[in-house]
C-alpha positions as MATLAB code, in Angstrom:
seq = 'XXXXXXXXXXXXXXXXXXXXXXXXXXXXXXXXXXXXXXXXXXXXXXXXXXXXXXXXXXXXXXXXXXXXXXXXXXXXXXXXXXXXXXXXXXXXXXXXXXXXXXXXXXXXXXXXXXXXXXXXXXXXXXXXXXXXXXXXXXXXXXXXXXXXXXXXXXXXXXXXXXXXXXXXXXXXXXXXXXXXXXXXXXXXXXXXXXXXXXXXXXXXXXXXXXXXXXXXXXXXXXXXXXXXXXXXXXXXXXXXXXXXXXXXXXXXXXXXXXXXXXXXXXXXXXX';
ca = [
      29.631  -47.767   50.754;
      32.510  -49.995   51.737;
      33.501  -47.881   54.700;
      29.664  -47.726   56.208;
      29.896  -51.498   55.425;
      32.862  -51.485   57.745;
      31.980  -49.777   60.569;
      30.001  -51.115   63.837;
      26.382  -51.357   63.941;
      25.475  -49.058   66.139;
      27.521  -46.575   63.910;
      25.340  -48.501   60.961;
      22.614  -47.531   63.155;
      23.089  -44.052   64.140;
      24.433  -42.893   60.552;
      21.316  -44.335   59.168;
      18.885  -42.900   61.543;
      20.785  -39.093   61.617;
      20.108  -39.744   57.235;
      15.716  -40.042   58.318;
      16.660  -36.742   60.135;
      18.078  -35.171   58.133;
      15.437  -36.064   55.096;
      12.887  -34.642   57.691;
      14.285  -31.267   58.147;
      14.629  -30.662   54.177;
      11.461  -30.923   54.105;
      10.495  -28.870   56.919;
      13.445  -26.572   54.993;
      10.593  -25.848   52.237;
       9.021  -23.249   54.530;
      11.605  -21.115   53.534;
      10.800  -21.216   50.157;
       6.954  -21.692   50.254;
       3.575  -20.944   52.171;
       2.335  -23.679   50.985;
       3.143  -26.960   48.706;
       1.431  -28.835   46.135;
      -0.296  -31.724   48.320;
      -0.406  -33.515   44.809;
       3.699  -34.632   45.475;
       3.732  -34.644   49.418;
       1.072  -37.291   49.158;
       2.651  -39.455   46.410;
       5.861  -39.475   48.583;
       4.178  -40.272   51.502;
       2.491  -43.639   49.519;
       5.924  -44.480   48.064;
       7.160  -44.528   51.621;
       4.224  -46.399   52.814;
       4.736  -49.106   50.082;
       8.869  -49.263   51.275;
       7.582  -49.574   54.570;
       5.217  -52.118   54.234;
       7.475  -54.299   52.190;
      10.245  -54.080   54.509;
       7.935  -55.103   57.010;
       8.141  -58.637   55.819;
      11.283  -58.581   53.952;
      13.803  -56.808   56.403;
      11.654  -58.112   59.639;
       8.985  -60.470   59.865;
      10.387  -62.982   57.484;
      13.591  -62.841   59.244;
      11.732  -62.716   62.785;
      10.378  -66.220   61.462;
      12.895  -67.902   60.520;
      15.249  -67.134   63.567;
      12.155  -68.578   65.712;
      12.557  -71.655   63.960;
      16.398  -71.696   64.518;
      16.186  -70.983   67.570;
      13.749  -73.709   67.784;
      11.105  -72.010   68.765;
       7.510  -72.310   66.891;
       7.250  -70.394   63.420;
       4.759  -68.527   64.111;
       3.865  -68.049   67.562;
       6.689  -65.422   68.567;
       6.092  -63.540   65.761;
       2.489  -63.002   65.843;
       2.449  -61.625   69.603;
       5.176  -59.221   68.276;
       3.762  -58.197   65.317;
       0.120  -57.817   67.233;
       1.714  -55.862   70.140;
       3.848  -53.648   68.027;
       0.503  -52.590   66.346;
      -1.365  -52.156   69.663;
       1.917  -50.129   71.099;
       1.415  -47.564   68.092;
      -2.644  -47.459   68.102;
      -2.201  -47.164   72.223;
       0.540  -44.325   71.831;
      -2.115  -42.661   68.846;
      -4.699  -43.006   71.546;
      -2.730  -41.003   74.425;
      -2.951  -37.904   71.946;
      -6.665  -37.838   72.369;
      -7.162  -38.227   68.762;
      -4.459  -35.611   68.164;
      -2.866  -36.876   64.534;
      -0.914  -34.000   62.646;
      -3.602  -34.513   59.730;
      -6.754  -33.677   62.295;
      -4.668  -30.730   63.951;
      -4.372  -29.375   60.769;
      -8.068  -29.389   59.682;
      -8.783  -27.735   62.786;
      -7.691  -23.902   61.704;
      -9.384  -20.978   63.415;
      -8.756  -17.585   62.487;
      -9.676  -16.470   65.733;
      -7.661  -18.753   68.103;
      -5.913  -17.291   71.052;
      -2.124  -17.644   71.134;
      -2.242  -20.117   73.583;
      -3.712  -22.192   71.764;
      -2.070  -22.279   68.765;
       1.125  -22.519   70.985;
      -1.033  -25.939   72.291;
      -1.778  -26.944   68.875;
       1.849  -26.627   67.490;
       3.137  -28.900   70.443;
       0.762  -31.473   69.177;
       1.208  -31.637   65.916;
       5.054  -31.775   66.640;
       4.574  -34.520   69.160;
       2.110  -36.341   67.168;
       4.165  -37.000   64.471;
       7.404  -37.398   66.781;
       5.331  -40.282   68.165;
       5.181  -42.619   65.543;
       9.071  -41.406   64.037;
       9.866  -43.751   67.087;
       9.071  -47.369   65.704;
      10.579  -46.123   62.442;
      13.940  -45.214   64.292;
      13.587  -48.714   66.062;
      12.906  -50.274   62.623;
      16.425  -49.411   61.174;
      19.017  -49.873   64.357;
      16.874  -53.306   64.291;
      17.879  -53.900   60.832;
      21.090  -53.007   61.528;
      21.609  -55.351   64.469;
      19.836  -58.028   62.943;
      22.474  -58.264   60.419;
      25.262  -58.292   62.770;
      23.430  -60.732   65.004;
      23.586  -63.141   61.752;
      19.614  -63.269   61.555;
      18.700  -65.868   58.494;
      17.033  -63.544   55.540;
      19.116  -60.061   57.195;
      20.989  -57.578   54.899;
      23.071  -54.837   55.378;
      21.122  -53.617   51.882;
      17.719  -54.622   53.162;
      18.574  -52.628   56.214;
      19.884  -49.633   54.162;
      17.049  -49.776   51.666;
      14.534  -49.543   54.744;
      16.499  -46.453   56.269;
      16.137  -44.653   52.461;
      12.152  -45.857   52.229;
      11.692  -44.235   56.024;
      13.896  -41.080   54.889;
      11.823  -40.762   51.762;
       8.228  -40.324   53.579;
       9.875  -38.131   56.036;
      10.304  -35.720   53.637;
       6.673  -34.857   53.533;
       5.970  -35.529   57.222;
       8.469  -32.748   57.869;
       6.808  -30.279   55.562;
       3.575  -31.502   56.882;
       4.617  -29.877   60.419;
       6.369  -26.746   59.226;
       3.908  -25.484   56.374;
       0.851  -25.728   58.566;
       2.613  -23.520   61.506;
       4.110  -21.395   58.945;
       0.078  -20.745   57.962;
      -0.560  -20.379   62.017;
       1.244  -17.262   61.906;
       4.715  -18.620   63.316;
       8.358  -16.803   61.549;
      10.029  -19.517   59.077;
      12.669  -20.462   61.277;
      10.521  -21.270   64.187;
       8.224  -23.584   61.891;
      11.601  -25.096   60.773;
      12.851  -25.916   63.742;
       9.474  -27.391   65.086;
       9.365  -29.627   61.728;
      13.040  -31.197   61.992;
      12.314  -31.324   66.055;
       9.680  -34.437   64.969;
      12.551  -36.763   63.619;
      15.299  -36.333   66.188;
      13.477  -38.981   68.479;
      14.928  -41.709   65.394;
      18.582  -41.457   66.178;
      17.810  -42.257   69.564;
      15.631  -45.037   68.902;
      17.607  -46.094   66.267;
      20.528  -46.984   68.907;
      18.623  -48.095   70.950;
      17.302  -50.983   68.486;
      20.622  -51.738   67.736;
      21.691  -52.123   70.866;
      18.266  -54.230   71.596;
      19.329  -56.644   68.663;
      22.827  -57.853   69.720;
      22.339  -58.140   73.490;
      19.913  -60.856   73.677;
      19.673  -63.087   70.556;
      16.369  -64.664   71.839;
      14.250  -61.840   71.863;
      15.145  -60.871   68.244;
      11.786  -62.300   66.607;
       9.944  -60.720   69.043;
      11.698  -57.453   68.596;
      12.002  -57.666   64.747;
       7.774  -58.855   64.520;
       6.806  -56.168   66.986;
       9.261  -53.455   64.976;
       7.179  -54.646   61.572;
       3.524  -54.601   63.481;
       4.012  -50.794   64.642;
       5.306  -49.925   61.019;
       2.223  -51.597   59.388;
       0.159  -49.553   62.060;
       2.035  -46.235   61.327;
       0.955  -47.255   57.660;
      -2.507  -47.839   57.965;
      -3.034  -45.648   61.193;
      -1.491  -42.255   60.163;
       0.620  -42.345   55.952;
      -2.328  -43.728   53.781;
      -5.499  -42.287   55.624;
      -3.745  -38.546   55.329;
      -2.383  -39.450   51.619;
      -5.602  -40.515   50.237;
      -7.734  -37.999   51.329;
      -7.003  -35.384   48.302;
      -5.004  -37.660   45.802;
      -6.245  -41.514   46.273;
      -4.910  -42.249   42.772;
      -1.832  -40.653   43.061;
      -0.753  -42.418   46.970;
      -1.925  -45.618   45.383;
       0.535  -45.481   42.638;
       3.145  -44.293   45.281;
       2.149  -47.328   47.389;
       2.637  -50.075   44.903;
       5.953  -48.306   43.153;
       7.502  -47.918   46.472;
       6.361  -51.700   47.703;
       8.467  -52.968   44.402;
      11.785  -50.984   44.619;
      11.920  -52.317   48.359;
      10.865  -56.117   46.765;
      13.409  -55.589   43.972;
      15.787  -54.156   46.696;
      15.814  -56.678   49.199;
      15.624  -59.985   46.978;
      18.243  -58.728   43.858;
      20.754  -57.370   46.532;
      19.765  -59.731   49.474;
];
């Protein structure tokens, strides 16, 4: 821990980032044990990573988005309610460029008798739906990460850590929730596999890229922190709970609140 602690943050960054990928390809990895998985654990995973997300939201960016404004002297509230509100419209805008293509309704639309070509159509979508909203969450973390280093007020490096580990834990299912499906399409293992851990390399990237964002221009931190925290909520509400819920309500509930309280705990006992 004391050597990550040590190193730059865009290092901070990247490591962190690679660790979502990584998480993402295990569980794409499960095609090569299974057809299919029970939904019953992929959906409680998916609400404990909705209930990290959502507390970091606040914890690891809005909260710290606010009170930077104010140091900065800028209003409170202002700044980080046009972030937060366009960082929600980016991801519902991005959703909308799919043509209502989500990985959840791709999936529910299975025909025996589909042509190649379309199945080869339907696999790109599912991969790039999900890619698509793996890019706030990469943004998310080097954000963290460059927060901290930019001295934000509320910032810290185990906030930003314990947000990288809450992302990393729902990608687990999102990646099996790529490679099952197009293992069921007809597609070999290793070509579902590598379709599934495809969907998280875009966080790496972004993660830099949100590090990079945060130290270069210390003014347009709370709007880049609130807008980072108003496409997770969206990613949340838009895409993890909606899929979750549909089969196992009670189950993605529980997930939601236990995963919302280890981030809480988290962030204010190590903070």
């Amino acid at each position: 821990m004391e050597w990550f602690i040590n190193q730059s943050p865009i290092v901070q960054g990247l490591l962190a980032t690679i660790f979502t990928w990584l998480v993402t390809a295990l569980g794409a990895a499960l095609v090569f044990f299974f057809k299919k998985f029970d939904k019953r654990i992929l959906n409680t995973m998916l609400g404990f990573g909705a209930g990290v997300m959502v507390a970091a939201s606040f914890w690891s960016l809005l909260n710290p988005a606010i009170e930077l404004s104010e140091e900065l002297g800028y209003s409170g509230f202002i700044i980080p309610s046009i972030g937060f509100f366009l960082g929600g419209v980016f991801l519902i805008f991005a959703d909308k460029l799919m043509d209502k293509y989500s990985y959840g309704t791709v999936i529910k639309k299975e025909d025996e008798n589909i042509s190649k070509a379309e199945k080869y159509r339907k696999s790109v979508l599912l991969v790039l739906a999900v890619t698509l909203h793996n890019i706030p969450e990469g943004l998310a973390v080097g954000v963290a990460f460059g927060g901290v280093a930019a001295g934000i007020p509320g910032a810290t490096i185990a906030a930003a850590i314990a947000l990288a580990i809450g992302i990393g834990l729902q990608n687990f299912p999102e990646g099996a929730a790529v490679s099952l499906p197009l293992r069921g399409e007809g597609l070999s293992r290793l070509k579902s596999f590598l379709y599934g851990q495809a969907s998280g390399l875009v966080e790496p990237i972004a993660g830099v890229i949100g590090v990079i964002a945060a130290l270069s221009v210390r003014s347009m931190l709370p709007f880049l922190l609130s807008f980072s925290a108003g496409a997770m909520i969206a990613v949340v509400g838009a895409e993890l709970l909606p899929e979750a819920s549909i089969e196992n309500k009670k189950l993605t509930t529980l997930g939601l609140i236990l995963g919302f309280i280890v981030m809480m705990t988290l962030d204010v006992a190590l903070g």
